[in-house]
N, C-alpha and C positions, 0 to 999 in steps of 0.2 A: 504494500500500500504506500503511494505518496506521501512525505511527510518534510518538514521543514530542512532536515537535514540531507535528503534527498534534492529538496529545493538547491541549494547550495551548492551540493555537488556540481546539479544542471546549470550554473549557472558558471563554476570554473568551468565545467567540459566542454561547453558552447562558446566558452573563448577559446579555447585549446583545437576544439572542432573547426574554429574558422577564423584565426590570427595564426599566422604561421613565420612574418615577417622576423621577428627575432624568439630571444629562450621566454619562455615565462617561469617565473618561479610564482609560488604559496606563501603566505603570511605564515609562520610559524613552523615553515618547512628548513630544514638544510638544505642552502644552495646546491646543485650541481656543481660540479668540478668541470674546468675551472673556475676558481671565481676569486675577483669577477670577472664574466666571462671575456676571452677574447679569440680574436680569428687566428689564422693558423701562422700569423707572422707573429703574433705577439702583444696583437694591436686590442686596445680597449672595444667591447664591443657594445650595441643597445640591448636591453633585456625589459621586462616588463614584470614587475611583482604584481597580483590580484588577492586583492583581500574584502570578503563579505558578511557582513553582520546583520546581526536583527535588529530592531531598535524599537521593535511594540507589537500591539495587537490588537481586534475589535472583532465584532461578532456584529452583523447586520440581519435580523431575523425576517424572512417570508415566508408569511403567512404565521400558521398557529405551530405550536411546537413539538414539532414532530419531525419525523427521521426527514432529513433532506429539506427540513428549512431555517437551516443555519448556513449562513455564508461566513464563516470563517478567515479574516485577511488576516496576515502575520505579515508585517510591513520592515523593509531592509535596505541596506545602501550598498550598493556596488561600487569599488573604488579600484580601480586600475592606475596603477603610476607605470612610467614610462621615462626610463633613466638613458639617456645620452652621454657617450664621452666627453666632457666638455672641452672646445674651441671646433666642434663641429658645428655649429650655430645650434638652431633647432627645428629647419624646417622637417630633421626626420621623428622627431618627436611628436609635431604635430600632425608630419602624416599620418605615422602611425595611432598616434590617437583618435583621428577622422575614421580610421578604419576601424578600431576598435568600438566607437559610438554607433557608426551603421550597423554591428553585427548586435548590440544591446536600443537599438532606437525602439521606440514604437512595439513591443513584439511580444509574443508570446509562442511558451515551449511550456516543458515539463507536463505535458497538457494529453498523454496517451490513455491515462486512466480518467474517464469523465468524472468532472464537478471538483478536479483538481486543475491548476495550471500557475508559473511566474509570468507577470507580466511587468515589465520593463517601460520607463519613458524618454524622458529627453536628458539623455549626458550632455555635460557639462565638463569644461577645464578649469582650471584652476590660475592660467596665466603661468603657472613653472614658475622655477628659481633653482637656486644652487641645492644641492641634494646631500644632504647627510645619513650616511651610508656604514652601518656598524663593518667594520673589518676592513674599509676602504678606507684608501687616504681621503680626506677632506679637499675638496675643488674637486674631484675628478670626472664627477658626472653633473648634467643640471637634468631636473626632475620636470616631466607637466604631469599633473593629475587629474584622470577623467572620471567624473562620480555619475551616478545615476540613481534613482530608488527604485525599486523591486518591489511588488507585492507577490505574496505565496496564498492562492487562494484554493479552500478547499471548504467541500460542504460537507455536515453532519447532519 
């Protein structure tokens, strides 16, 4: 059965499904090796961390109370950063973010088992800046951050 933790997954694997431009790492994951990452000369490379949370919840009742008229939303934000070498500028940061916002725009998935489904809206950047990076030297990358919210809907 569908469930929020399930939600979540669908929501890293539908960026993994369909950004393929640089590595992505997980919030609370060890990196991949190398890291941080680089190309096969040595050179600094772009990666993108994804990290999702929940941050509430509501109950909207139709009709009387009884099986299947509870709509259940469990409400979350989607936050994708997208780290650049720095003195690369940033137009690939924001490419990359452009393309990460199309695959989270407008949308809904998780949605194979009826009166469940995530539905996603308008990402957003953050305008970037210098990136502070546990285990990396300081300057090395600049950061843009694309958010979005999430709702995980499911009826009882």
């Amino acid at each position: 059965m569908a469930d929020i933790a399930g939600a979540i997954a669908a929501v890293k694997q539908r960026l993994r499904d369909n950004f393929s431009s640089c590595r992505i790492e997980e919030e609370n994951l060890r990196p991949l090796e190398p890291w941080p990452p680089v190309d096969s000369s040595g050179n600094p490379e772009a990666f993108v961390v994804i990290e999702v949370a929940g941050s509430g919840s509501d109950i909207q009742g139709v009709g009387q109370n009884a099986a299947g008229a509870q709509m259940n939303i469990d409400f979350g934000m989607i936050r994708v950063h997208v780290f650049v070498p720095t003195g690369q500028g940033t137009a690939t940061a924001h490419s990359y973010a452009a393309a990460i916002a199309a695959i989270f725009r407008n949308t809904e998935f998780y949605n194979a088992t009826p009166g469940f489904a995530v539905r996603t809206w308008r990402p957003y950047t953050d305008g970037g800046g210098a990136a502070e990076i546990e285990g990396v030297a300081d300057g090395s990358y600049w950061r843009l951050s694309l958010s979005t919210e999430f709702q995980f809907l499911h009826i009882s």
